[in-house]
C-alpha positions as CSV (number, residue, x, y, z in Angstrom):
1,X,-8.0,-7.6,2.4
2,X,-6.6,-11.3,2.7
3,X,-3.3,-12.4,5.0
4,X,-1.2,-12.0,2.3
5,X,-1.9,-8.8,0.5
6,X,0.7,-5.7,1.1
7,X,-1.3,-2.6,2.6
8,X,0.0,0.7,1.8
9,X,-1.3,2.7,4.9
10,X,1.0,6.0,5.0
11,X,2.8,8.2,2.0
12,X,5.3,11.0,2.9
13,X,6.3,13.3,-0.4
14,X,8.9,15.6,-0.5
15,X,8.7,17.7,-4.1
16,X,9.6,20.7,-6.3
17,X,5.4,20.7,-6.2
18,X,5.8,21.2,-2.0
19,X,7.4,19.8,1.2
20,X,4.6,17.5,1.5
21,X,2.2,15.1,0.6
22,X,-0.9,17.5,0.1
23,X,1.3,20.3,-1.4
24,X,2.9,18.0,-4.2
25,X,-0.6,16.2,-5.0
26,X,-2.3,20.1,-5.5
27,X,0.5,21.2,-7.6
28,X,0.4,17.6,-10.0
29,X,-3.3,17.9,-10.4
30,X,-3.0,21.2,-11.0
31,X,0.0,20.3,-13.8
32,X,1.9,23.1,-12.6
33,X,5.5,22.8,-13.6
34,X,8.6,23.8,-10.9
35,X,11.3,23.9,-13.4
36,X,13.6,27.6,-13.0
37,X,17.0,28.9,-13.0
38,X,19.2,27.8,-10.1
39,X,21.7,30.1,-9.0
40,X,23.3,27.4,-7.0
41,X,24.0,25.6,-10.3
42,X,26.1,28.7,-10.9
43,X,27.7,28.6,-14.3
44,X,27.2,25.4,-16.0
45,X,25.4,25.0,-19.5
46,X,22.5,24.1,-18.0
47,X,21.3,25.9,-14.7
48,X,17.5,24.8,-15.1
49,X,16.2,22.8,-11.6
50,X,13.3,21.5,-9.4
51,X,13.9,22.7,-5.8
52,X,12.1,21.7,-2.9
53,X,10.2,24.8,-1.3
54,X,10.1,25.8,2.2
55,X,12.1,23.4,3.4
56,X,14.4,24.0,6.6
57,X,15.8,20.7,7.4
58,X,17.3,22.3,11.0
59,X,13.5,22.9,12.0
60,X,12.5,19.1,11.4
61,X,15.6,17.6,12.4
62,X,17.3,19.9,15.6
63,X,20.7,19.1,16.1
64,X,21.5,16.2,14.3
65,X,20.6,18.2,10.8
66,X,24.3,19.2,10.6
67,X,25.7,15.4,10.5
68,X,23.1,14.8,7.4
69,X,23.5,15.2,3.8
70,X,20.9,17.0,2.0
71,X,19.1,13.6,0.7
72,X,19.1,12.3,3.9
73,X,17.1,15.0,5.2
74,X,14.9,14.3,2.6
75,X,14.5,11.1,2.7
76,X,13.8,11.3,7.1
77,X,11.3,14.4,6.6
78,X,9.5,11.9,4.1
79,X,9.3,9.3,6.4
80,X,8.0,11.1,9.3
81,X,5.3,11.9,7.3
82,X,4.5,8.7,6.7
83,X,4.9,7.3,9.5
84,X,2.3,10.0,11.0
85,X,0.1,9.6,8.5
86,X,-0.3,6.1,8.7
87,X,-1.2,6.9,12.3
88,X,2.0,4.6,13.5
89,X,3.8,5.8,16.9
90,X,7.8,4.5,16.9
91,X,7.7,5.2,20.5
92,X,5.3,2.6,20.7
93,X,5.8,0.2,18.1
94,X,8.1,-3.2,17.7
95,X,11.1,-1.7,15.9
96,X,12.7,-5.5,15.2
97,X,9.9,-6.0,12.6
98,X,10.1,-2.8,11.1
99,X,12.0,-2.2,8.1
100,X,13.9,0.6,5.9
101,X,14.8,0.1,2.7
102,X,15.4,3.4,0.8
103,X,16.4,3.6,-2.5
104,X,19.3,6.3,-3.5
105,X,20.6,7.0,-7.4
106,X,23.9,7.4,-5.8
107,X,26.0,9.3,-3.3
108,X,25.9,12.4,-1.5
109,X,27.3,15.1,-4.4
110,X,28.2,17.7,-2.6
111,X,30.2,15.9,0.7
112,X,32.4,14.1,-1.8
113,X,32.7,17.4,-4.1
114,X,33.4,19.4,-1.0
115,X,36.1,16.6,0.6
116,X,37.4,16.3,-3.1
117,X,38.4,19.7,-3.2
118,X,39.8,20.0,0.3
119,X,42.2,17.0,-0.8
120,X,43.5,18.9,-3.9
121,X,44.1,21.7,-2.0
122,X,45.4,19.7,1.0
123,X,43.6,21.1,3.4
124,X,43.6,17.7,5.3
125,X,43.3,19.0,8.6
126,X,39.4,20.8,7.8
127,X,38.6,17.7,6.5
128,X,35.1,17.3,8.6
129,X,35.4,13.3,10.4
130,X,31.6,13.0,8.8
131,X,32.6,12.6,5.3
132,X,31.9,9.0,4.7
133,X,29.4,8.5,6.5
134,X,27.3,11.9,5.3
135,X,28.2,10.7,1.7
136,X,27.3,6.8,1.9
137,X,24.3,5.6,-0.3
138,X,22.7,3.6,2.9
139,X,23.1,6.9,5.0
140,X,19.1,8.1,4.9
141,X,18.0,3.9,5.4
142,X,20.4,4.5,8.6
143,X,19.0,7.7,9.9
144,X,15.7,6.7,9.3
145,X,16.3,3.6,11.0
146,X,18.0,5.6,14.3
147,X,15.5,8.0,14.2
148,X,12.1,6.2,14.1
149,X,13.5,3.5,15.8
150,X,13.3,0.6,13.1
151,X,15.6,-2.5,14.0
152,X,14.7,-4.9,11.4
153,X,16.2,-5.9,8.0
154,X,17.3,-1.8,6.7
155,X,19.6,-1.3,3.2
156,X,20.5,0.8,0.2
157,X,19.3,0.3,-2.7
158,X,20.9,1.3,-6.4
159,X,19.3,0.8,-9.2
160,X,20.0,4.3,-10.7
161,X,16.7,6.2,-11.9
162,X,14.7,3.1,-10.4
163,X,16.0,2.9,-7.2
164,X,12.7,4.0,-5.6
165,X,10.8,1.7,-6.7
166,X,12.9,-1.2,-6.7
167,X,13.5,-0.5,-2.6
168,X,9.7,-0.2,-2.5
169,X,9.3,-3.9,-4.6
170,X,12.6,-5.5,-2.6
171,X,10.4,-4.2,0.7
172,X,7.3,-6.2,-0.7
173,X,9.4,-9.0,-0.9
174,X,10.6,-9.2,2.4
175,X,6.9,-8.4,4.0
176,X,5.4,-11.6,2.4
177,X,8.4,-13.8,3.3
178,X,7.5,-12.7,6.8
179,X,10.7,-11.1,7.8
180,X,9.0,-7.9,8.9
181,X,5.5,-6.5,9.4
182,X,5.9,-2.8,8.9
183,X,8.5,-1.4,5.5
184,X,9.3,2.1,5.1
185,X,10.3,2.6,1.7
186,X,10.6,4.5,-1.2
187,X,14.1,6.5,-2.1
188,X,15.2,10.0,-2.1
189,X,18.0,12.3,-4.4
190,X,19.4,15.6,-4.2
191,X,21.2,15.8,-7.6
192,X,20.9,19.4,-8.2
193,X,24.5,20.6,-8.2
194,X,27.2,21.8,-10.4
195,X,28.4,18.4,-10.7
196,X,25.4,16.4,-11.3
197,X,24.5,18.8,-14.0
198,X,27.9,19.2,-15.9
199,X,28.2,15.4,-16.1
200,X,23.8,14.7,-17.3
201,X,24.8,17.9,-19.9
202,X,27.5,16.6,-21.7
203,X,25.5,13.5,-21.7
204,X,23.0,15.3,-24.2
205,X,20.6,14.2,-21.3
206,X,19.0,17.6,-19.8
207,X,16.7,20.3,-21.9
208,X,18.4,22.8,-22.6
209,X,14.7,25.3,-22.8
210,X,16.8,28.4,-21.3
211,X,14.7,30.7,-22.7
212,X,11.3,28.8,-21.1
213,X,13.1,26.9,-18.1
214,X,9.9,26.2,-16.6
215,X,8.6,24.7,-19.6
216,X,11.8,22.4,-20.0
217,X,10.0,19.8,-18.3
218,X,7.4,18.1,-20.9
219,X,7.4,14.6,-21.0
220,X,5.9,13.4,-24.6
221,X,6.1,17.0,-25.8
222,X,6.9,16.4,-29.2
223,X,9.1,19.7,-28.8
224,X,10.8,17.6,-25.4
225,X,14.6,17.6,-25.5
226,X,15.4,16.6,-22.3
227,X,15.1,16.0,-18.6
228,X,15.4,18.8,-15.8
229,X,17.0,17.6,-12.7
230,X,15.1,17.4,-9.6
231,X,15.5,16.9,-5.8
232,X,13.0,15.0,-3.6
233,X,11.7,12.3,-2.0
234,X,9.1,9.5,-1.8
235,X,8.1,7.1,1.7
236,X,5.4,4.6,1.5
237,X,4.6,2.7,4.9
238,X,3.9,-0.8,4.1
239,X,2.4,-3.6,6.1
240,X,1.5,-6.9,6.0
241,X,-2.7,-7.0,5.4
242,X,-3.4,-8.5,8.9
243,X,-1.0,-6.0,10.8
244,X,-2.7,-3.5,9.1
245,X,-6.5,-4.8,10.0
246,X,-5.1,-5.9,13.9
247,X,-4.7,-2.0,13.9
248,X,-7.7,-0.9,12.2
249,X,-5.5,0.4,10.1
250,X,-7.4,1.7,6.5
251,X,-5.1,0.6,3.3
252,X,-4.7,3.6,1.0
253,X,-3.9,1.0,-1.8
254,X,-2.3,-2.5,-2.5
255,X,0.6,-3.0,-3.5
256,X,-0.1,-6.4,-5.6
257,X,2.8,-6.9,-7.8
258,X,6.9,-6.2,-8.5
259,X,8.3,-6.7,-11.7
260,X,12.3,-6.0,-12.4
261,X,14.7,-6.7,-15.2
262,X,17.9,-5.6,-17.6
263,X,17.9,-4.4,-20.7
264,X,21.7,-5.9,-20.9
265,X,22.4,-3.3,-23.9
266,X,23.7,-0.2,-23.5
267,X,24.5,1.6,-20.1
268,X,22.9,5.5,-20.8
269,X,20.2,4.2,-23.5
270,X,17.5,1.6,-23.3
271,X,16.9,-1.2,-25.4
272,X,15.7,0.2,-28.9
273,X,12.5,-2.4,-28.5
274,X,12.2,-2.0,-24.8
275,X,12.1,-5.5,-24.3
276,X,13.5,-5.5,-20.7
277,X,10.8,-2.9,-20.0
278,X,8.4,-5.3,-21.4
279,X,9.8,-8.4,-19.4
280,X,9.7,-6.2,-15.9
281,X,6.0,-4.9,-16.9
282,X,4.9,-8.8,-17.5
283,X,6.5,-9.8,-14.6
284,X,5.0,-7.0,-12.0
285,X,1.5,-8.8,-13.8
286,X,1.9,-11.7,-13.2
287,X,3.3,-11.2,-9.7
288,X,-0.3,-9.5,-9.4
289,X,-2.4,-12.0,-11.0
290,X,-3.7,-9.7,-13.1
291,X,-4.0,-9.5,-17.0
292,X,-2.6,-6.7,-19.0
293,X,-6.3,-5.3,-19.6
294,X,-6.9,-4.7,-15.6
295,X,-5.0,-2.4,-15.8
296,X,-6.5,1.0,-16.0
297,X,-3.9,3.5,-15.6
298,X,-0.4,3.7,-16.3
299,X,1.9,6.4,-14.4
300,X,4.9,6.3,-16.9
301,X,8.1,7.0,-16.7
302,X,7.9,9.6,-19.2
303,X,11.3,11.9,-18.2
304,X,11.2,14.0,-21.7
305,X,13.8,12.7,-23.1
306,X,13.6,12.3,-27.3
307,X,14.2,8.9,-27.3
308,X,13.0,7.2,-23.9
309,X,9.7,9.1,-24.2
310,X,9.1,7.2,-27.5
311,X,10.6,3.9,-26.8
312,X,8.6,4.0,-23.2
313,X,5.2,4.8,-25.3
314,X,6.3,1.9,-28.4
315,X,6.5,-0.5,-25.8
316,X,3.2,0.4,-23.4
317,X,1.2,-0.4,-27.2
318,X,2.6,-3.6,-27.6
319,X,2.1,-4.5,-24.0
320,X,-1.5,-3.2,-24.4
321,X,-2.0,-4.9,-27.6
322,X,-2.7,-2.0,-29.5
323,X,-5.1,-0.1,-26.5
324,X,-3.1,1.3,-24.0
325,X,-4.7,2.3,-20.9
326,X,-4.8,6.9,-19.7
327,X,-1.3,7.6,-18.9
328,X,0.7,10.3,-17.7
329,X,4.1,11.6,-16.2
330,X,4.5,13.6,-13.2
331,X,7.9,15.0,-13.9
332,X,6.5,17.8,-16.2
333,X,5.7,19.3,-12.8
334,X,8.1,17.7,-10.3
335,X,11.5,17.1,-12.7
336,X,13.5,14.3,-12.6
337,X,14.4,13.2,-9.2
338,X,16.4,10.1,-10.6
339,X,16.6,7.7,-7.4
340,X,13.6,9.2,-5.7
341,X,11.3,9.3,-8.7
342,X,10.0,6.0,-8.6
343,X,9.2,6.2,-5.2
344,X,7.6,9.4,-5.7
345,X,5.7,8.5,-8.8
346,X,4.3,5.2,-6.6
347,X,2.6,7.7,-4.1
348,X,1.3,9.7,-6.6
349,X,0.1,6.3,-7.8
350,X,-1.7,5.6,-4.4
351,X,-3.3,8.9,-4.8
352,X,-4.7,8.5,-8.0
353,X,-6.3,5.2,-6.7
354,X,-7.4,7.1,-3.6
355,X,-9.2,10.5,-5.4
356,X,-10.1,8.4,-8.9
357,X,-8.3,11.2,-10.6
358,X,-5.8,11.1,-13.1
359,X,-3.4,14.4,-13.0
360,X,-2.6,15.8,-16.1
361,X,1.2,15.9,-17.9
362,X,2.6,19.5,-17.3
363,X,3.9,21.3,-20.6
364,X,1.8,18.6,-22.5
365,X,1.1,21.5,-25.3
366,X,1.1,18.9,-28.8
367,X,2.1,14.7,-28.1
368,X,4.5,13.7,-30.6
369,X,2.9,12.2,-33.5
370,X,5.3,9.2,-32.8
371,X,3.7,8.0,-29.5
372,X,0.3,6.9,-30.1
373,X,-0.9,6.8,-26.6
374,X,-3.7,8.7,-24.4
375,X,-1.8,10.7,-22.4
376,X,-3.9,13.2,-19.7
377,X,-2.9,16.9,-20.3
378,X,-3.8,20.3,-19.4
379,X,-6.6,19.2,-17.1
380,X,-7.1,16.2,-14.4
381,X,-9.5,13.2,-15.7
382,X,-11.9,12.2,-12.8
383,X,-11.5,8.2,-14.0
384,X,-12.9,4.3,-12.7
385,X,-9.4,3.1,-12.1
386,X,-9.0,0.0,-10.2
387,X,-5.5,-1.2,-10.8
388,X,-2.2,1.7,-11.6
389,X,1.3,0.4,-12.9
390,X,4.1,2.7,-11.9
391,X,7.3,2.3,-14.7
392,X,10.6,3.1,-13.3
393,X,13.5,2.8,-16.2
394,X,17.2,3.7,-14.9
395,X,20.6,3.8,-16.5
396,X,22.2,0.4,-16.6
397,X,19.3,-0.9,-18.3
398,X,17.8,-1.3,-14.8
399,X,13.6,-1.7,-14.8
400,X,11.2,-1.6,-12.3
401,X,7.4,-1.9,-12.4
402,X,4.6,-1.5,-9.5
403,X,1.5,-2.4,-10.2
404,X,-1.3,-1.0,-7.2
405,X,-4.6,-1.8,-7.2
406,X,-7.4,-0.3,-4.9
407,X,-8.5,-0.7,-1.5
């Protein structure tokens, strides 16, 4: 690998497939869907969710778990995992040139519901002292950072649904303008609550498969009507190329190119033509140096939504020019974990480069006649695949694109 590439040498997943990396990988390739009744969710119109399982954030955190918000567990369990498994030691290492940059759809639901309600009933004087900073959006990039002992550059970022893998592009950035030689980042969400899915319902935005909750999940279905909403998290370690080598550090994958733009239309639908998904893809190219037919594999962002699903696969045919490369969509088995997904979805990315296996679409039972694209289903496709782009679409019109190519 040359000076300047970006090295991805560490992933840490937490999913609805498993608290881990290995976990959520077996349950994707195995296109088993998480999607079931939450009885936390209690008695809104939709109580369909992807939970994490097995997940005690007072065994991995001690005594601090109690000052942390849900996502911010997530988002440190993820990043201890990749820090470990990029074989990196933060007693050890030179925290003023590591960075955090953690992207988060936005803040903590339940601190603010819970201090909400403590206000209208003026219970001031329970009101717990950790409110704000439990509830900020830059809460996991500042745990992270106290935890592992990272000192360098460290922010929130919000780009709604592609706030993973915008944090994970703004990190690239900053490793090949030099200001750091280690980035942990990715993003992590824990949406699933009363709140989050009262306000995505009356949207017309979740599936509302009660009968068949864990089939509510199935991205370009053509019997899809919706997203499910899911927790999790997504940490990549990345390093500059000769950090990584100085080390003897092995590169999972390369992250080559970043692409971002607006749709500047609407703020809950995306452009009709998806051309802002079509300027972000061209731009993560050419930020790679690559030409739309390197591209061997696309990891969409494919939520199962009626209309997304279709502009999403529209827009990958003209991009392609008519031959799209094998694509798929992880949330059939993970869900929607709307800040966290694109960071999630980048890993899952890496590991697809890694095994040269493509995991299938859960709930992928008949495509919609509409989308004209080859989409992997019921089984994984053992594939050549040399270079992955990773969509990312989020409300605002915000787009992000990844494009990883192998080691």
């Amino acid at each position: 690998m040359s000076a300047d590439q970006i090295a991805v040498t560490g992933l840490g997943l937490l999913t609805s497939g498993g608290p881990d990396t290995a976990t959520t990988w077996d349950a994707v390739c195995a296109g088993r869907p998480t999607a079931a009744i939450d009885p936390d969710l209690g008695d809104v119109p939709v109580p369909i969710s992807c939970r994490i399982p097995d997940f005690d954030a007072r065994t991995l955190h001690g005594r601090n778990a109690w000052r942390m918000d849900r996502f911010v567990h997530l988002a440190l369990a993820a990043a201890r995992e990749a820090v470990t498994h990029a074989n990196l030691d933060p007693n050890t290492w030179d925290g003023t040139r590591v960075a955090v940059i953690v992207g988060v759809g936005s803040e903590s639901r339940e601190s603010i519901f819970t201090a909400t309600r403590k206000v209208i009933n003026h219970d001031y004087a329970t009101l717990s002292p950790l409110t704000v900073p439990r509830s900020t959006t830059n809460a996991a990039a500042a745990e992270i950072g106290i935890a592992l002992r990272a000192y360098g550059p460290s922010m929130a970022v919000t780009t709604a649904c592609a706030s993973g893998a915008t944090a994970i592009g703004i990190a690239k950035d900053l490793l090949a303008a030099g200001r750091c030689d280690i980035a942990l980042a990715g993003g992590a969400e824990a949406p699933c609550h009363p709140l989050s899915s009262l306000g995505f319902s009356q949207m017309g935005a979740l599936s509302t498969r009660l009968h068949d909750p864990s089939g509510a999940s199935r991205p370009f279905d053509a019997d899809r009507d919706g997203f499910v909403l899911a927790e999790g998290a997504g940490i990549l370690v990345l390093e500059r190329a000769a950090h990584a080598r100085a080390r003897r550090a092995p590169a999972l994958a390369h992250l080559a190119g970043f692409g971002a733009s607006t749709d500047g239309h609407h703020y809950a639908a995306p452009h009709p033509d998806g051309i802002g998904i079509e300027r972000a893809f061209t731009a993560a190219l050419a930020d790679a140096d690559l030409h739309h037919t390197d591209i061997h594999h696309v990891n969409a962002h494919g939520t199962g939504t009626p209309m997304n699903d279709r502009i999403e696969g529209a827009t990958l045919q003209r991009i392609f020019r008519g031959r799209p490369p094998v694509v798929t969509s992880a949330k059939g088995t993970t869900g929607h974990a709307l800040g966290a997904a694109g960071a999630i979805e980048a890993a899952l990315s890496v590991l697809t480069l890694w095994h040269q296996l493509v995991p299938p679409t859960a709930n992928l039972d008949r495509i919609d006649p509409d989308i004209d694209l080859d989409v992997v289903s019921k089984q994984p496709r053992p594939a050549r695949i040399d270079a992955v782009a990773s969509n990312s679409y989020g409300f605002g019109g915000h787009n992000a694109v990844l494009v990883l190519t192998r080691s």
